[in-house]
ZALUMZA-34734 format. One line per 2 residues: number of its first residue (from 0); their letters; for each residue x, z, y of N, C-alpha, C, CB. Coordinates in steps of 0.2 Angstrom, whole numbers, plus 2048, in hexadecimal, padded with zeros to 3 digits. Glycine has a CB too. Layout:
BEGIN
NUM = a = X,Z,Y,X,Z,Y,X,Z,Y,X,Z,Y | ... .
END
This chain:
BEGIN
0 = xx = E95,0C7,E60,E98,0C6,E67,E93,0CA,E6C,E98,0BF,E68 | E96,0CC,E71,E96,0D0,E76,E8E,0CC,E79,E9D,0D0,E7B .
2 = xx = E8A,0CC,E7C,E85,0C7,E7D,E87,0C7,E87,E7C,0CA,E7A | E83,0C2,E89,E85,0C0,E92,E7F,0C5,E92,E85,0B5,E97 .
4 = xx = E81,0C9,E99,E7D,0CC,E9D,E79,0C8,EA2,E82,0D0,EA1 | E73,0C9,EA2,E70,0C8,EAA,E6C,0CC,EAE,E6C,0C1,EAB .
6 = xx = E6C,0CE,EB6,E69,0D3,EB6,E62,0D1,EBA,E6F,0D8,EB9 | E5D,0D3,EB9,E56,0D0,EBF,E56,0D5,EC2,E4D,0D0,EBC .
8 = xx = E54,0D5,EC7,E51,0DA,ECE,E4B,0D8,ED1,E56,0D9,ED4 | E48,0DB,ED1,E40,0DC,ED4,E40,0E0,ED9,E39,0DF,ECF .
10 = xx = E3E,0DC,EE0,E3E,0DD,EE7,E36,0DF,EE8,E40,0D6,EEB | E37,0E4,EEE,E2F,0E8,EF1,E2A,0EA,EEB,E2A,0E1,EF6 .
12 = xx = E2F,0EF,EE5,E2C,0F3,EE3,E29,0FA,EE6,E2E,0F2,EDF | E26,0FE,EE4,E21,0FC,EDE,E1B,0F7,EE2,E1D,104,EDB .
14 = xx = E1A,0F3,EDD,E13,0EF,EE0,E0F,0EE,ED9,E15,0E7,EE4 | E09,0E8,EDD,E04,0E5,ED6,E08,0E5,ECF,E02,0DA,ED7 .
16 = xx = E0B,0E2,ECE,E0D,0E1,EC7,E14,0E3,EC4,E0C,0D9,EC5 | E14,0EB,EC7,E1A,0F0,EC2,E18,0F2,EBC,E1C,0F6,EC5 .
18 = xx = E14,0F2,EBA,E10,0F4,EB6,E11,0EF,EAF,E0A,0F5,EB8 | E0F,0EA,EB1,E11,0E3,EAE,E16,0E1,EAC,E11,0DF,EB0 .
20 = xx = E1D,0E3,EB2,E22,0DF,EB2,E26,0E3,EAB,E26,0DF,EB9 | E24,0EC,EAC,E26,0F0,EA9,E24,0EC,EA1,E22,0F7,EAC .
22 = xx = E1E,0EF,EA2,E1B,0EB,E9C,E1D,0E6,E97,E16,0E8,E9E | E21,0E0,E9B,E24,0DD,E97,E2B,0DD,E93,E24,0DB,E99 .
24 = xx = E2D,0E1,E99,E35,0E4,E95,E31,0E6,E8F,E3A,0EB,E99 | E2E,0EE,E91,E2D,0F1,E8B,E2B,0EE,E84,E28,0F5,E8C .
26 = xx = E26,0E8,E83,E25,0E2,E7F,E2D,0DF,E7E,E1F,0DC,E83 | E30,0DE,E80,E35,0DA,E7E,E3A,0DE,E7B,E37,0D6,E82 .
28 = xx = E3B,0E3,E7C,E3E,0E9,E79,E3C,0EA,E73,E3C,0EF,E7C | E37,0EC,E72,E33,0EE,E6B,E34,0EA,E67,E2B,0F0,E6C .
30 = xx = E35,0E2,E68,E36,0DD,E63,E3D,0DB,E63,E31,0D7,E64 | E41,0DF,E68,E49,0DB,E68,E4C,0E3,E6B,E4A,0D2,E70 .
32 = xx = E4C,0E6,E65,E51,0EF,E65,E58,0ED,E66,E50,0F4,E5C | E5A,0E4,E65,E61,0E8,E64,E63,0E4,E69,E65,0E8,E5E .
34 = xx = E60,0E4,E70,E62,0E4,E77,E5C,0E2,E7A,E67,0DF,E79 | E5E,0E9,E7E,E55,0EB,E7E,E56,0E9,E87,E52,0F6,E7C .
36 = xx = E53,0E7,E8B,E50,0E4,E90,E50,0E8,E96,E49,0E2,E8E | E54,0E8,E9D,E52,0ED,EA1,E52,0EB,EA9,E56,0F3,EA0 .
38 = xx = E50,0EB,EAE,E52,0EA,EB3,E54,0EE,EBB,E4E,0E6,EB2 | E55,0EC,EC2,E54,0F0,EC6,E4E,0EF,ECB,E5B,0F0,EC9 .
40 = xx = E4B,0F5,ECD,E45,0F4,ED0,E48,0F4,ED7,E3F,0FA,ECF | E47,0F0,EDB,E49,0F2,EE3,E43,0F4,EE7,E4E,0EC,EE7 .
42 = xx = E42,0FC,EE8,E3C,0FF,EEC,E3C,100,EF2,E3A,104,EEA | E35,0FF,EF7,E36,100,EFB,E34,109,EFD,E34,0FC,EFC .
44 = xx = E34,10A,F03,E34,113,F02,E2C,112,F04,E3A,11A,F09 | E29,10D,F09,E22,10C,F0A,E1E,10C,F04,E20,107,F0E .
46 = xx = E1E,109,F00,E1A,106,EF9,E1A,10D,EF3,E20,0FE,EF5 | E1F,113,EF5,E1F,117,EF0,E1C,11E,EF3,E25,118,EEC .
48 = xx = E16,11C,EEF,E10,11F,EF0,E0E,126,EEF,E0B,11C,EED | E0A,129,EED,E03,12D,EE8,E02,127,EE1,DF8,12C,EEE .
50 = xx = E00,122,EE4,DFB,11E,EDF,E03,119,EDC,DF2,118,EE3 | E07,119,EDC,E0C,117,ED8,E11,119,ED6,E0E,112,EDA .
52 = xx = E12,11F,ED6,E18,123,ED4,E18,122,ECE,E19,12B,ED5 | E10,121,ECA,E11,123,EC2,E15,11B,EBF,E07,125,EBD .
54 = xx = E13,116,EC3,E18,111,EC2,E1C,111,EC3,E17,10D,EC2 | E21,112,EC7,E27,114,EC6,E2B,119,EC1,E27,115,ECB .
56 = xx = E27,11E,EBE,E2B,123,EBB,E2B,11F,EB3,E28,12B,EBC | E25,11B,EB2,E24,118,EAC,E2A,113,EAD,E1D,115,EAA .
58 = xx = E2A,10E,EB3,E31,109,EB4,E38,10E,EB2,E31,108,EBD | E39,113,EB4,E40,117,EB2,E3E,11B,EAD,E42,11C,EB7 .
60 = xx = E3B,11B,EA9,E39,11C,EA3,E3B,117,E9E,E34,11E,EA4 | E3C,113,E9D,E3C,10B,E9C,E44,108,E9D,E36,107,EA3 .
62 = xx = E46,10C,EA1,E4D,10B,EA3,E50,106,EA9,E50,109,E9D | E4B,106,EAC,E4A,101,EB3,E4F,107,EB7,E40,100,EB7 .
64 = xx = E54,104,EBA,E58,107,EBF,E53,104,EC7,E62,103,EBE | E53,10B,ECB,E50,10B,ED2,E57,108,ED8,E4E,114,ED4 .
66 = xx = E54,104,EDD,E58,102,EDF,E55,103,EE8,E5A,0F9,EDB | E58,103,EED,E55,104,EF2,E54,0FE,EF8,E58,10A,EF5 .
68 = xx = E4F,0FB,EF7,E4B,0F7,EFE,E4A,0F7,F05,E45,0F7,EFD | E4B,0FD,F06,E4C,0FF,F0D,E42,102,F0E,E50,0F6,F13 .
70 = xx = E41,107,F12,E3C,109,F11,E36,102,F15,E3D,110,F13 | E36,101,F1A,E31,0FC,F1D,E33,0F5,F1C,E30,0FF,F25 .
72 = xx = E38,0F2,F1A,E39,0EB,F16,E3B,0E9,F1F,E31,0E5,F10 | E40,0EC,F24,E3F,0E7,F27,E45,0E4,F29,E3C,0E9,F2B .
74 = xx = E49,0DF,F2D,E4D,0DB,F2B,E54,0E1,F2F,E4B,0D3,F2D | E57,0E4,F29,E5B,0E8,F2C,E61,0E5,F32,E5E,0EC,F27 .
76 = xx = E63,0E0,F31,E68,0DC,F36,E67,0DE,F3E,E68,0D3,F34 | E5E,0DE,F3F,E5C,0DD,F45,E5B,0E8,F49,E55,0D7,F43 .
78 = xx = E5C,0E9,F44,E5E,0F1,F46,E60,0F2,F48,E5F,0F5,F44 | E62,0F9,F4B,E68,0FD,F4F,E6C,102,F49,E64,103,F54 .
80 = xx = E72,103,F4A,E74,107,F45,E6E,10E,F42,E7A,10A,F47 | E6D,111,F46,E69,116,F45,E62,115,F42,E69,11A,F4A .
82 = xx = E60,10E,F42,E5B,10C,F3F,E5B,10D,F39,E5A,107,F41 | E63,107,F38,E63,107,F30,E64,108,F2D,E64,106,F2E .
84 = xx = E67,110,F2E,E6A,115,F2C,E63,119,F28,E6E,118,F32 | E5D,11A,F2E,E57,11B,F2E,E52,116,F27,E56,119,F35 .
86 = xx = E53,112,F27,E4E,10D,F1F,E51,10E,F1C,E4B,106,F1D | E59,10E,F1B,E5C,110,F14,E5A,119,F11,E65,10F,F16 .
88 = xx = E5D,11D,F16,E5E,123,F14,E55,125,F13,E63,127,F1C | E50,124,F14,E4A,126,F14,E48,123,F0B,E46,124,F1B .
90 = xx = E4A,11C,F0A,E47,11A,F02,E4D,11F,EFE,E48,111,EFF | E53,120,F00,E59,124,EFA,E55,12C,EFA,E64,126,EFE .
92 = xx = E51,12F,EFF,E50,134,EFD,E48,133,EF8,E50,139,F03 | E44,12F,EF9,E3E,12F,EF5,E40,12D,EEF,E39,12A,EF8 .
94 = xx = E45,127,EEE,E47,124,EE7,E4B,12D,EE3,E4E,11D,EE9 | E4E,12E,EE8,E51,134,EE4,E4D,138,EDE,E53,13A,EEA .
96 = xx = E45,139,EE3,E41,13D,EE0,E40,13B,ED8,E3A,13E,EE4 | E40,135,ED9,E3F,131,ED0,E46,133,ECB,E3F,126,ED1 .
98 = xx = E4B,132,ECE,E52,12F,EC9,E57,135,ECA,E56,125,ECD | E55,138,ED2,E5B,13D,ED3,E60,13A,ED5,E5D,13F,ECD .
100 = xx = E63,135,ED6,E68,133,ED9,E6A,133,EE1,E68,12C,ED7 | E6C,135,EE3,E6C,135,EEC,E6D,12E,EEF,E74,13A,EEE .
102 = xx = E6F,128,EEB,E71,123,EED,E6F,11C,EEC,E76,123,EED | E6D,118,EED,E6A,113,EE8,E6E,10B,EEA,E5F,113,EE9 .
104 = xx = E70,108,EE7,E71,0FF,EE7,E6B,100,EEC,E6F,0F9,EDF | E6E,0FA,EF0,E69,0F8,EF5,E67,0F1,EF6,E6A,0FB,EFB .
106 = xx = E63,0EE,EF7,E5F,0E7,EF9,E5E,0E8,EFF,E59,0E6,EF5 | E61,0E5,F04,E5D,0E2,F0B,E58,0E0,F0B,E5F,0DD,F0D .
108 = xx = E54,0E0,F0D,E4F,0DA,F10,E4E,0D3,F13,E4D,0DD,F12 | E4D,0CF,F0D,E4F,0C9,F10,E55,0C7,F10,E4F,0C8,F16 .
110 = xx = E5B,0C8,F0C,E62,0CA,F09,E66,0C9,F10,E66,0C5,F02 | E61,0CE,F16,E65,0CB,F1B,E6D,0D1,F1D,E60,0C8,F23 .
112 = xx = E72,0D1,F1E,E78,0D2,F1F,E7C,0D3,F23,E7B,0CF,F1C | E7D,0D6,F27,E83,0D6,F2C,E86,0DC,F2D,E81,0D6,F33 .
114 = xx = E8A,0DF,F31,E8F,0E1,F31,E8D,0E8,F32,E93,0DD,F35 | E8A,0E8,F37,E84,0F0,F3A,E83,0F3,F32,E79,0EE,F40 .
116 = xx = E7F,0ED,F2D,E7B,0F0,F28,E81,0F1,F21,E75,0EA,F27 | E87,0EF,F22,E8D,0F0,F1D,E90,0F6,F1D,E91,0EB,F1D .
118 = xx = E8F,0F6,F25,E94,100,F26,E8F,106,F26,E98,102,F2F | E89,100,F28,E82,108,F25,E81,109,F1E,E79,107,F27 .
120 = xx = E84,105,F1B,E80,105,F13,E86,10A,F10,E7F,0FC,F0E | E83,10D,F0D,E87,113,F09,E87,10F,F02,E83,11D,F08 .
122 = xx = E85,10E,F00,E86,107,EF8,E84,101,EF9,E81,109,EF0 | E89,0FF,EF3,E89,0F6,EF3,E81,0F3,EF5,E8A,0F3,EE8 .
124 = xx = E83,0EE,EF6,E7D,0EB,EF9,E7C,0E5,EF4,E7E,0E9,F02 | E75,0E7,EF1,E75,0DE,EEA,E71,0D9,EEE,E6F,0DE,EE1 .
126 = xx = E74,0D5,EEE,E71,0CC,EF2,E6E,0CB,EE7,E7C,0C3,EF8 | E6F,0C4,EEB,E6C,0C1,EE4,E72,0B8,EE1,E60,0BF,EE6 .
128 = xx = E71,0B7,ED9,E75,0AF,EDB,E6F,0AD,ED9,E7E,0AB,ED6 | E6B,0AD,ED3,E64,0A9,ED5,E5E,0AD,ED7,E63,0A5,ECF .
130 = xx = E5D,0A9,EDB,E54,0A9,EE0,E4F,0A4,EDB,E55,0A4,EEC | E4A,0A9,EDA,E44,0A7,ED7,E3F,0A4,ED9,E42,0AB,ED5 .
132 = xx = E3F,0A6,EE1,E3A,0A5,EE7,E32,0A4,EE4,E3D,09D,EEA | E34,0AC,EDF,E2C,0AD,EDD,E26,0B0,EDF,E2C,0AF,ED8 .
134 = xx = E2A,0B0,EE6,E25,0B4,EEE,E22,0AD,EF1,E2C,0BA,EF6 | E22,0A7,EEE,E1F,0A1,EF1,E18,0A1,EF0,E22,09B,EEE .
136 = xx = E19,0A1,EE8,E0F,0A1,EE3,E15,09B,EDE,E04,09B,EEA | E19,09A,EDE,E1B,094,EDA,E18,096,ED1,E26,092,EDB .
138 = xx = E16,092,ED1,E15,093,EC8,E19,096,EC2,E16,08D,EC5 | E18,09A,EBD,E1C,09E,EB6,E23,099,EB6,E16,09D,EAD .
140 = xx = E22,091,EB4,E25,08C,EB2,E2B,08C,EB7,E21,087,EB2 | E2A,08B,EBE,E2E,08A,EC1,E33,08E,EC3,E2C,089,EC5 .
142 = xx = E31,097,EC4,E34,09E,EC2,E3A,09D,EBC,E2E,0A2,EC0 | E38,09B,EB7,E3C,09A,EB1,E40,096,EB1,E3A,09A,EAC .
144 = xx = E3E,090,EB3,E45,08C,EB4,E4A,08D,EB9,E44,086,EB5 | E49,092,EBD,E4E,093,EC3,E52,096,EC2,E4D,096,EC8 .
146 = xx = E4F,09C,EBC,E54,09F,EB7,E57,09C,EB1,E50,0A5,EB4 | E54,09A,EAF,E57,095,EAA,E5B,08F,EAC,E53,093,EA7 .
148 = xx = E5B,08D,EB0,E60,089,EB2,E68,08A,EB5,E5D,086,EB7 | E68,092,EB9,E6D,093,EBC,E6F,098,EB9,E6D,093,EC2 .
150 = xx = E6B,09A,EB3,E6F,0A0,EAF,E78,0A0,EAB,E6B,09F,EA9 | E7B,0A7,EAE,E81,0A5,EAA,E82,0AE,EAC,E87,09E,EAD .
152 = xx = E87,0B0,EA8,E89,0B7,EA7,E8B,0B9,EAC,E8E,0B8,EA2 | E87,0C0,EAF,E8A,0C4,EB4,E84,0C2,EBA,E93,0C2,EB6 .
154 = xx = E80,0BD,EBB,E7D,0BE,EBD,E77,0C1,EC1,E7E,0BD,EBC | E76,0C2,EC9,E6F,0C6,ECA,E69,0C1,ECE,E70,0CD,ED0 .
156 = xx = E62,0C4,EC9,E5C,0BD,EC9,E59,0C1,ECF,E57,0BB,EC2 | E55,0C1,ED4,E52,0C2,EDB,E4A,0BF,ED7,E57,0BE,EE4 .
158 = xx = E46,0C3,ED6,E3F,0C4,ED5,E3D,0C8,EDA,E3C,0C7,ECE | E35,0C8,ED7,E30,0CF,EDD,E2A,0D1,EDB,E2D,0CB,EE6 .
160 = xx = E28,0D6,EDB,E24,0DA,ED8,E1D,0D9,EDD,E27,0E2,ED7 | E19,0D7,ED8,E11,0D6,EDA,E0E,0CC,EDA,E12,0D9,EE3 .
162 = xx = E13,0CB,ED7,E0F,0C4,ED5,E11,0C1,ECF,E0F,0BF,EDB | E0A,0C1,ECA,E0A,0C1,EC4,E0C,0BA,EC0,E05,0C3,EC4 .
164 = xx = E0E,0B4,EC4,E11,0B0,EC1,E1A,0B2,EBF,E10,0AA,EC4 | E1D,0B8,EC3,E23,0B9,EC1,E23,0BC,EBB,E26,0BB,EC5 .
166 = xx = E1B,0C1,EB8,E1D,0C3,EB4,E1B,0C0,EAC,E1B,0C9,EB5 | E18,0B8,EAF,E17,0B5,EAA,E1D,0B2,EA6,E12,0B0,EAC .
168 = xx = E21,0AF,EAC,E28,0AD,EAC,E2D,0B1,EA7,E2B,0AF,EB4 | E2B,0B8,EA8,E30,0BF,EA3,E2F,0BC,E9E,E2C,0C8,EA2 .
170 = xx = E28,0BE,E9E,E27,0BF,E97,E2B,0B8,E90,E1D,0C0,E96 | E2C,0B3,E94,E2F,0AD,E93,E37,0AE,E92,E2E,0A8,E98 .
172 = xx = E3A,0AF,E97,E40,0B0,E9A,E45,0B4,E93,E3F,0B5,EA2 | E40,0BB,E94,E45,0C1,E92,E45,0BD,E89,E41,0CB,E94 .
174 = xx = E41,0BA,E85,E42,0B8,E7F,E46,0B3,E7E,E3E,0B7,E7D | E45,0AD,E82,E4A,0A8,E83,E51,0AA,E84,E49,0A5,E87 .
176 = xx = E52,0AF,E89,E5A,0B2,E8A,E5C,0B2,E85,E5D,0B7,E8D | E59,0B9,E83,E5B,0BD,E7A,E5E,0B8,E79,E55,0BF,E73 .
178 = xx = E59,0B1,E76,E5B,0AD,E70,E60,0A9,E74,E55,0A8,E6C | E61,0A8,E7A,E67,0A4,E7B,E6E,0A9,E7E,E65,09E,E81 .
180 = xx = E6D,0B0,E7C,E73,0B2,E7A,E75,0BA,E82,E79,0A9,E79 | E6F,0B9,E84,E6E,0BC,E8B,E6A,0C3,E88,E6A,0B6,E91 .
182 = xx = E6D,0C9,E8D,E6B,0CE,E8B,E69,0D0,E96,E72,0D3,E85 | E62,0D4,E96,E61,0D4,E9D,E64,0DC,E9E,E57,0D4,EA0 .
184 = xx = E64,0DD,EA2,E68,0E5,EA5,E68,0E5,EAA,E71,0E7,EA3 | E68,0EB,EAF,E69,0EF,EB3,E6D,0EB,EB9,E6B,0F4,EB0 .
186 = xx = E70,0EC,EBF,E74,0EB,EC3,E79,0EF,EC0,E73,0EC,EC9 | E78,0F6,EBF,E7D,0F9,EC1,E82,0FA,EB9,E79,0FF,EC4 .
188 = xx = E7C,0F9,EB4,E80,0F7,EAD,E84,0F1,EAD,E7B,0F5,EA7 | E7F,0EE,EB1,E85,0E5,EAF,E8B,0E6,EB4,E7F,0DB,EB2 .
190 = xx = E8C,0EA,EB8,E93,0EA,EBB,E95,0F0,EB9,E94,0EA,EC3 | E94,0F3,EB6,E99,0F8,EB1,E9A,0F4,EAB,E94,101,EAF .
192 = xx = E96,0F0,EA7,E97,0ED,EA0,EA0,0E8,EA0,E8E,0E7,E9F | E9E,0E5,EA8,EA2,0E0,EA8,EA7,0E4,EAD,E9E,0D9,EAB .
194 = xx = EA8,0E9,EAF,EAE,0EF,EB1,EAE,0EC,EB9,EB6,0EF,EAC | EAA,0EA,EBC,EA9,0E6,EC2,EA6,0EC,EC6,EA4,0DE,EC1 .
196 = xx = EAB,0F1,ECA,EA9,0F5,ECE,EA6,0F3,ED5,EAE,0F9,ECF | E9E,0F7,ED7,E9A,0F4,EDE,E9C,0F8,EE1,E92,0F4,EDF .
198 = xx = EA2,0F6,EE8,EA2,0FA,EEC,E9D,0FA,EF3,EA8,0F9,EEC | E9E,0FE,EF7,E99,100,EFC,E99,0FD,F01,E99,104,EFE .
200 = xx = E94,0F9,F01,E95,0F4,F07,E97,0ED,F05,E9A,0F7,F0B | E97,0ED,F00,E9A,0E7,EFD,E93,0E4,EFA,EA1,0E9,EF8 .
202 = xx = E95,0DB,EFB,E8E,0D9,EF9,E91,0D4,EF4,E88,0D5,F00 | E8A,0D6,EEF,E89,0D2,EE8,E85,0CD,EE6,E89,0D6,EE4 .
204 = xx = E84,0C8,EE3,E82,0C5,EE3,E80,0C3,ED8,E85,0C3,EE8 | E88,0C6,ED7,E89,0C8,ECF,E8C,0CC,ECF,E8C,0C3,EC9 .
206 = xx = E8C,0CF,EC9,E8F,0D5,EC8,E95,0D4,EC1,E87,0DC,EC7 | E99,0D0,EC2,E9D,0D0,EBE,EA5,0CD,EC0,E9B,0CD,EBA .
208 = xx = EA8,0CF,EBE,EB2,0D0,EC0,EB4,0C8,EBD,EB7,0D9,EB9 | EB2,0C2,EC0,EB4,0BD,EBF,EBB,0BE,EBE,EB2,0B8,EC5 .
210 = xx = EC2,0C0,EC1,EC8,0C0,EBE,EC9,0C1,EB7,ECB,0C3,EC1 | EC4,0C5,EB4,EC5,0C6,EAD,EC2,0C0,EA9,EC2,0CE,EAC .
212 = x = EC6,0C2,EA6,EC2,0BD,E9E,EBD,0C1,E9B,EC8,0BC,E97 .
END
């Protein structure tokens, strides 16, 4: 049987623990080949550096899809058009340098949303259905039940890169899915898997075609 999709996203990469987060997929891979473990990094254009490119390329090496944060994290709603147009367009060209893509999925900041920021966005915009609220300090334990509780097919899990009880949380999570029948992927896999096209400007939350069976 086809296994359920779920997809993680990690916010205000690259930070502290990409390296880690990477790290873990790659471990869980190595011991579960036959659905191997991948997620989206959502970066900012400030954070990608000198001193972090090599974690990113090993992230897209790995099979992490690059996703675009907006370059300074600041709350796009409160912008001008030409602003926003401005933190988007400046992370698609730095992200480009990694993946090549002219365009990237995009994450707001602060999943905040309006209308200015829906006609500036040249691609779908990913919100999230569960929040981890692992930017608190909350505990490994608590992290995983948040996922583990509201887990169900097609879903997107909202993490953040740089604090190390989410990656305690992984390393838990991604084995327990396996065994309960859950394979992690991509945004952009899990709405192509499930034939659930992101259109532009359009906000998501899952990435699966509920009409269908």
């Amino acid at each position: 049987p086809m296994r359920k999709l779920i997809a993680f996203t990690f916010d205000d990469a690259p930070a502290s623990t990409l390296d880690a987060i990477v790290g873990a997929f790659l471990y869980f891979n190595s011991t579960h080949p036959d659905a191997p473990a991948t997620a989206t990094l959502f970066c900012n254009g400030m954070r990608l550096r000198p001193s972090t490119v090599q974690s990113v390329e090993i992230a897209l090496t790995a099979g992490f899809e690059l996703g675009n944060h907006t370059q300074n994290h600041y709350d796009l709603s409160k912008l001008s058009l030409s602003e926003i147009r401005q933190e988007i367009d400046e992370t698609d060209k730095l992200l480009s340098r990694f993946d090549g893509k002219p365009l990237h999925l995009l994450r707001t900041p602060y999943g905040n949303v309006n209308g200015d920021v829906r006609t500036q966005a040249k691609a779908p915009i990913i919100s999230w259905f569960i929040d981890t609220k692992d930017w608190t300090g909350i505990p490994a334990k608590q992290i995983y039940q948040s996922v583990w509780e509201e887990k169900h097919s097609g879903v997107i899990v909202l993490m953040h890169d740089g604090y190390p009880h989410t990656v305690s949380a992984l390393k838990l999570l991604l084995p327990d899915l396996y065994d309960a029948g859950y394979q992690a992927v991509s945004v952009s896999q899990m709405a192509k898997a499930h034939k659930c096209p992101l259109k532009i400007g359009g906000v998501y939350t899952r990435a699966r075609n509920l009409n269908r069976r």
